[in-house]
C-alpha positions as a printed Julia matrix, in Angstrom:
62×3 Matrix{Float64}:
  4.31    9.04   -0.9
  5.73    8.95    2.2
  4.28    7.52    5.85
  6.35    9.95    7.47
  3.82   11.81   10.39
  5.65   14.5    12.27
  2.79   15.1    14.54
  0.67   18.13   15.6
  1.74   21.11   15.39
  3.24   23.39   18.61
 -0.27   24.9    18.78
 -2.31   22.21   18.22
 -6.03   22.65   19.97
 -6.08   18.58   20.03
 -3.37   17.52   22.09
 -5.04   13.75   22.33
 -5.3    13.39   18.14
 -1.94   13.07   17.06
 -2.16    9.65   19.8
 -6.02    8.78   18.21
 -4.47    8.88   14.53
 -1.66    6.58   15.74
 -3.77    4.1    17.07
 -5.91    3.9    14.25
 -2.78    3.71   12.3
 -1.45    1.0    14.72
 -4.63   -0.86   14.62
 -4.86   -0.91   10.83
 -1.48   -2.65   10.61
 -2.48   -4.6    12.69
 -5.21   -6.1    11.34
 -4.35   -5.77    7.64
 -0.4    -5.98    7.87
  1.61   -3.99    5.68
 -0.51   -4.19    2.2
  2.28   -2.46    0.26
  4.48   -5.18   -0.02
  1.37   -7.73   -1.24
  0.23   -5.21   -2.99
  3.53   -4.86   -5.25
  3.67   -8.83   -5.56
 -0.05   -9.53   -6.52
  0.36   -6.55   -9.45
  3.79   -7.75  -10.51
  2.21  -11.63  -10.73
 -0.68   -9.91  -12.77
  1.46   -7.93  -15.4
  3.66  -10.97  -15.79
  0.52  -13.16  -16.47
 -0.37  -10.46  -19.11
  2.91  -10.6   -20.67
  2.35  -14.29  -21.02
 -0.85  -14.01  -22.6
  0.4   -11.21  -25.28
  3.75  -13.16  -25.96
  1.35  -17.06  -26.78
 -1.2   -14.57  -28.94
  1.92  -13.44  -31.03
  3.29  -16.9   -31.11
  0.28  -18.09  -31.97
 -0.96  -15.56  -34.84
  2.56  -16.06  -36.4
C-alpha cells in the first residue's frame, strides 16, 4: 500500500481539502510518529518469541 497522495483532482469542488487531509495527515505523524516501522519490530519480536516457544516444546517432548 502506498502513502503516495497526488491530490485533488483539476475539478475538484473542495479546493481547501486536499490542505485539511494533509494536516490531519501531518498532525497524526506527529503525534504518533511513523507506526510502520514499530509496528514491523514489535510483530517480528512476537513471531520470534513464538518460534522460541515451539522450538523448547519440541525439545522438550523429545
Amino acid at each position: 500500500m502506498s502513502d503516495f497522495n497526488p491530490g485533488p483532482p483539476a475539478n475538484s469542488t473542495d479546493p481547501g481539502g486536499h490542505k485539511a487531509n494533509h494536516d490531519v495527515n501531518a498532525h497524526h505523524y506527529h503525534t504518533q510518529g511513523a507506526s510502520g516501522f514499530w509496528r514491523q519490530v514489535t510483530n517480528l519480536l512476537i513471531i520470534v518469541g513464538i518460534v522460541a516457544v515451539v522450538i523448547l516444546i519440541v525439545r522438550w517432548v523429545n
